[in-house]
N, C-alpha and C positions, 0 to 999 in steps of 0.2 A: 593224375599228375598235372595236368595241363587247368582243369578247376582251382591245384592249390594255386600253380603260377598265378593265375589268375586273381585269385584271394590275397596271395602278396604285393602285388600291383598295386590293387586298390586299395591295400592297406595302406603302400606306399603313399599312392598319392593323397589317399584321406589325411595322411599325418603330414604330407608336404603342404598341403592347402592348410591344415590348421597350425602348423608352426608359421605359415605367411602368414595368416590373420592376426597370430598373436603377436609377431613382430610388427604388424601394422595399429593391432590396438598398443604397446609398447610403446611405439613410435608420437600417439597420439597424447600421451599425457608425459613425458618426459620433455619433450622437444616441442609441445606446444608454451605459447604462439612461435613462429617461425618467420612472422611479417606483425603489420599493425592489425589491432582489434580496434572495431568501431564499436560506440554504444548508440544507439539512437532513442530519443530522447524529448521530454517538452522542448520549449521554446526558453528562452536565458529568462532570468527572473523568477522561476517557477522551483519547486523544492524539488520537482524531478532533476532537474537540469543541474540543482547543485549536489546533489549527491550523486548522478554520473561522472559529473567531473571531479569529484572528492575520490572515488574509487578507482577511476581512470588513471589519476596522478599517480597514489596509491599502486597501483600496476604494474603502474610504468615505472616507479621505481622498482620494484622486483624483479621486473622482468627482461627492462633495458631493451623492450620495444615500444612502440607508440602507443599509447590507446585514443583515438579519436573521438571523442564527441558530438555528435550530429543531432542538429535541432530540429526535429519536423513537429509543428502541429495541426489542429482540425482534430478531431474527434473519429480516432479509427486511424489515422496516416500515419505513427508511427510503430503502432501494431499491426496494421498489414504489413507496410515495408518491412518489416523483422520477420513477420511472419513468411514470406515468400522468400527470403536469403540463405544462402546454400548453409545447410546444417552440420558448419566444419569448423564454428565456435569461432568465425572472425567476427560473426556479426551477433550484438547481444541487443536487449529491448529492459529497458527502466518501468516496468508494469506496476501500475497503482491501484487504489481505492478503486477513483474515476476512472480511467481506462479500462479498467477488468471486472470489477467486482458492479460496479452500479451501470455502467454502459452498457451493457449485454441483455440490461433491463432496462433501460430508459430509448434506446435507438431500435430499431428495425434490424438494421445492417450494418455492422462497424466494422467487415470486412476480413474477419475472422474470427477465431474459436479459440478463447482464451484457453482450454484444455486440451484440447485435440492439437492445437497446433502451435505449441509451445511446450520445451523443457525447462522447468523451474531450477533455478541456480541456487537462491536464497533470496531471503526475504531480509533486506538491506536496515529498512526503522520502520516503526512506528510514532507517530507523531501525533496525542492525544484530545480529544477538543475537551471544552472547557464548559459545563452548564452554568452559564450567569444569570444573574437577574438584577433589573435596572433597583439600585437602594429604596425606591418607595414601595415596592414590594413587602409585605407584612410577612415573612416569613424568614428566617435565623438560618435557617437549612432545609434538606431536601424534601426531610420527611414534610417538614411544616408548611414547603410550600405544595407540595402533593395535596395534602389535607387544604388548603388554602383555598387550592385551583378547584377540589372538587366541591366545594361549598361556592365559588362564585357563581355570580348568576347570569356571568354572561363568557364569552369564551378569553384565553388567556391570550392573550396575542404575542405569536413569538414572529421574530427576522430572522431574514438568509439573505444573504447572497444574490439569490435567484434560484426559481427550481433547478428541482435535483442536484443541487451543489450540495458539498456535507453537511451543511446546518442543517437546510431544507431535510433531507433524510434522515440524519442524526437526530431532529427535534420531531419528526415524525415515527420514527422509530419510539422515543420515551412516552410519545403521545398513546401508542398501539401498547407501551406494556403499562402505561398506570392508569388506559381509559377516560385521561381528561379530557376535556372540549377544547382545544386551542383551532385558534384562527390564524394560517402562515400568511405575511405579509412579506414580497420578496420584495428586495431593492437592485438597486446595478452593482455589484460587487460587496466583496465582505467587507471592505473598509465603509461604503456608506450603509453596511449593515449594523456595523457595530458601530459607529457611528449615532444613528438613529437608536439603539438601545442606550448607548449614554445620554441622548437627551430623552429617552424617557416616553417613546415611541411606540415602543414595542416590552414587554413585559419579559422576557428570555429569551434565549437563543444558547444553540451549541457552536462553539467558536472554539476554533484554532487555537494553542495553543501560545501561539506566536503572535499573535494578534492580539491576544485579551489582556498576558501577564501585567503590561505596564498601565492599564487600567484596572484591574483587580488589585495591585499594590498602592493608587493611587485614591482610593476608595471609589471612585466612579462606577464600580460595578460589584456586586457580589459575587462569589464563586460556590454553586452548593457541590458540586465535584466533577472531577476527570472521569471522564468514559474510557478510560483506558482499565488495563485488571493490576494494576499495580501504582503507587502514587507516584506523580511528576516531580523531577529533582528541583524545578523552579517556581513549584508551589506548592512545598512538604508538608504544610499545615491542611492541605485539600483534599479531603478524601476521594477514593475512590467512590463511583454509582454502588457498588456492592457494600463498603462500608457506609457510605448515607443510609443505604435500607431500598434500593435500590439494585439486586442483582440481576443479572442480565444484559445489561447496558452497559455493553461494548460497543465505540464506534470510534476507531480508529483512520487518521489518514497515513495507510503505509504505503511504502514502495519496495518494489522488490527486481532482481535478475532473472528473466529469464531468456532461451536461446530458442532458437528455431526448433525443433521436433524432430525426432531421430539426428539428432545433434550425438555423437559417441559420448559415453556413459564419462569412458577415463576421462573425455576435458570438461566434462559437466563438472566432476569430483575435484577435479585440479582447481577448477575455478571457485569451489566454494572452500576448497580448505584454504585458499589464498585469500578471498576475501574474509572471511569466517577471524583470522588472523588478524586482517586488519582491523574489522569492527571490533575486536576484544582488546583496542590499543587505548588507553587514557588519554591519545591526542584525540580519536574521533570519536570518542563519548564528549568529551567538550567540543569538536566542531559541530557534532549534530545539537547537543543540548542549544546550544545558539542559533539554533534554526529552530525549536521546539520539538526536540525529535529527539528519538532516543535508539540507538541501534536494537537490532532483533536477529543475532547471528544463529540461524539452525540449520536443518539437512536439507535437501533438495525434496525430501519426502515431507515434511514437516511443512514446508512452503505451501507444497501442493496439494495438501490436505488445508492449508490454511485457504487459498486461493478457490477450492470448492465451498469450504463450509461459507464462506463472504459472497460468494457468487448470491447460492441459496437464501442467506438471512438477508442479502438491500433486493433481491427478486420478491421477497415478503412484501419488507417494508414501503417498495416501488405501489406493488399492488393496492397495499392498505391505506397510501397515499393517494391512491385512485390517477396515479400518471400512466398516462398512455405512450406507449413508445412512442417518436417521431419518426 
């Protein structure tokens, strides 16, 4: 008798502890946010900074709390500080190309573990580069100039940015799948990158999307295609690397959501079917297209399968570039 008492008890309390639980995960996705949500974020000017604050708006009309936008940059400071923030979905992190995917190969220490210590929300856009080549170039397209480069007798010279920026890797990435000889010549930023390929400097380069359009419409540069797997709505006539004859050659500048680690699952879910809604609106397919960018709304598991597989491919391409972490 006194064993079943016993076994009633604990039945009892097993099932008053997990109806509080479930009232508390309930609690967490109905009635979240409950105060302001902070995004942190680049520095203003940067394409992170404008699609935190594109989303944040976005929110905040939904939700009729604040969402704040906080600028931290440096390299690793505004994924630690996300990283270390209590995991109850006020505090979220803008994780990119550069910050997540090539960082973790190009630095020592950035002060945390893009997988271990972060929950993936969604992966916010994609924002394509663009392979040009300066007009005196003798080839029509991609195939032609592959054949072109590997019949030169000396190496092709392409521009960046500066190492390990997206060019730099992007153009060393095509260099490791078609085996040609180029020679990277880096400059101080992408504008006197691109720059120096319109006069004629530098023979290619992979460049932003946003950067090149109004020289590739201008004639000053060619376009042999987008590294994206799908063609850019602001240059329809450019193929994709896979339709030139070139598959494989993805290299995308995305951005995506993610939250601190053991963040509860219901406001992980809340927050991407709310965004997920908002990137599938015809206002932010035109505010992103205007940035160069193109939204990319999927699940939290789709992100973070995307976020491994990009770690592993610029950790290749790091290496075959012969960069050593800093």
């Amino acid at each position: 008798m006194r064993m079943r008492r016993g076994f009633a008890v604990a039945v009892a309390i097993w099932t008053g502890a997990g109806i509080a639980a479930a009232g508390r995960l309930a609690w967490c996705a109905p009635d979240y946010p409950v105060k302001p949500v902070r995004i942190i974020t680049e520095l203003p000017g940067s394409s992170g900074n404008f699609l935190a604050r594109y989303v944040g708006q976005r929110l905040h009309e939904r939700w009729a709390q604040p969402v704040v936008v906080e600028n931290r940059g440096g390299i690793g400071v505004s994924g630690t500080l996300a990283a270390r923030a209590a995991p109850d979905g006020y505090t979220l992190w803008t994780g990119s190309t550069g910050t997540i995917a090539t960082a973790v190969s190009l630095y020592k220490n950035v002060g945390f573990d893009p997988v271990r210590d972060f929950a993936p929300i969604v992966l916010i856009s994609k924002a394509p580069l663009v392979f040009v080549a300066h007009p005196s170039v003798p080839a029509a397209n991609l195939r032609e100039f592959i054949a072109y480069a590997k019949q030169h007798s000396s190496p092709v010279v392409y521009s960046s940015g500066g190492n390990g920026t997206a060019a730099h890797l992007a153009t060393a990435f095509f260099r490791s799948l078609t085996g040609i000889d180029m020679r990277h010549v880096p400059y101080k930023g992408a504008g006197a990158s691109v720059s120096a390929l319109v006069a004629g400097e530098a023979a290619v380069s992979s460049v932003s999307a946003s950067s090149v359009v109004p020289q590739v419409r201008a004639g000053r540069l060619k376009a042999y295609a987008v590294t994206s797997t799908s063609r850019f709505a602001a240059l329809p006539d450019v193929p994709t690397a896979a339709e030139a004859g070139l598959p494989g050659f993805e290299a995308t500048a995305w951005y995506g959501l993610l939250a601190p680690a053991k963040t509860p699952r219901a406001i992980i879910d809340k927050l991407n079917r709310s965004i997920v809604e908002i990137l599938r609106t015809p206002q932010t397919a035109e505010a992103f297209l205007a940035q160069g960018a193109e939204a990319a709304p999927g699940t939290p598991e789709e992100f973070g399968a995307w976020i491994r597989s990009e770690i592993s491919k610029w950790a290749r391409v790091v290496k075959e570039a012969g960069l050593r972490p800093e």
